[in-house]
C-alpha angles and dihedrals in degrees: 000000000000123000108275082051096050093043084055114050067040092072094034082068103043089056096041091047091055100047078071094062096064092055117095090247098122089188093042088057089047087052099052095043088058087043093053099043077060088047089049087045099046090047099057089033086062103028092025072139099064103031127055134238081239085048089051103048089045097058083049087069095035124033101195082068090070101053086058089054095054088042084055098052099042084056085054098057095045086053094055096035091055088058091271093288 
């Protein structure tokens, strides 16, 4: 899987990990907020150059900042992939 394909099932699973977060399940929602901190974590381990610490901490407290993170990086990698046009 190169990178675009990988941001992308990335960002399949934030939002579907989120979707779990509006239900009533209070466990469910436990469960996704742990899922998505190793999802946060995952992401900057892997584009710490292109997300700051401030960034970072940021999608920890909300996690639709995160989406637009993932969304960032994947136009960055477009970008390079059709020649940084």
């Amino acid at each position: 899987m190169n990178k675009l394909e990988s941001l992308a099932f990335n960002r399949i699973c934030a939002c579907f990990t989120l979707s779990s977060l509006a239900g009533s399940d209070t466990a469910a929602a436990v469960v996704a907020l742990a899922e998505l901190d190793d999802m946060i974590d995952d992401f900057y381990s892997e584009y710490k150059e292109l997300v700051s610490p401030e960034e970072y901490e940021e999608a920890k407290k909300n996690p639709e900042s995160f989406i637009a993170l993932i969304d960032r990086a994947h136009r960055h990698y477009a970008k390079l992939e059709s020649g940084g046009e």
